[in-house]
C-alpha positions in Angstrom: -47.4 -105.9 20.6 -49.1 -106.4 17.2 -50.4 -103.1 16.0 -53.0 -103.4 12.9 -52.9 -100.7 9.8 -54.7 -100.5 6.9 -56.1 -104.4 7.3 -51.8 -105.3 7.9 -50.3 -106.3 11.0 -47.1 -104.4 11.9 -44.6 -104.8 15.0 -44.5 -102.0 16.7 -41.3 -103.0 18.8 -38.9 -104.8 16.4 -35.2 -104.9 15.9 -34.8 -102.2 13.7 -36.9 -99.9 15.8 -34.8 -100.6 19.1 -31.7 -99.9 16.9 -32.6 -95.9 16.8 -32.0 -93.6 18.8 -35.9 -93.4 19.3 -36.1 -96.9 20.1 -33.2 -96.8 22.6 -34.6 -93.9 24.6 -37.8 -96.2 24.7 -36.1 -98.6 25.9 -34.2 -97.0 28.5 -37.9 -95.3 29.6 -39.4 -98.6 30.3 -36.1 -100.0 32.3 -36.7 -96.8 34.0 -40.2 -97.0 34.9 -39.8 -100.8 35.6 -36.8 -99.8 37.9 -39.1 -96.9 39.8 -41.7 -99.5 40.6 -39.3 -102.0 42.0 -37.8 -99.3 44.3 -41.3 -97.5 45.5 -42.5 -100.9 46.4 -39.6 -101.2 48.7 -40.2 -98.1 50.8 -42.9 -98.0 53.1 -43.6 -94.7 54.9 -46.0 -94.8 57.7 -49.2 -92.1 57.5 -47.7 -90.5 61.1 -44.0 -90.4 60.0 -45.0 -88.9 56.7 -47.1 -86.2 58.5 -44.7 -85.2 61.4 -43.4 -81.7 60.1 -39.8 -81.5 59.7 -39.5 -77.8 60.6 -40.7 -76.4 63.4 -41.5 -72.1 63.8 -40.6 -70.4 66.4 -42.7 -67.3 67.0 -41.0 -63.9 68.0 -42.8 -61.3 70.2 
């Protein structure tokens, strides 16, 4: 990603950047987003499973 300043381009992700601590915890932040979307694709819940109450009340006279 190419980010333009001032009429200059300037990487925005380059090796000195990912060598901070910044630029590791960006890193790790897109792995983990990347990661999320790869396991939410994988579960599939259906609309009647996902609206069956899990507790039931009992009323008391």
């Amino acid at each position: 990603m190419v980010n333009i300043i001032h009429g200059s381009t300037h990487q925005m992700f380059d090796r000195r950047f990912l060598q901070t601590r910044l630029g590791q915890a960006a890193t790790a932040s897109i792995a983990a987003m990347a990661l999320f979307v790869a396991l939410s694709s994988q579960i599939q819940a259906t609309p009647a499973y996902a609206a069956d109450p899990v507790l039931h009340s009992v009323e008391l006279a």
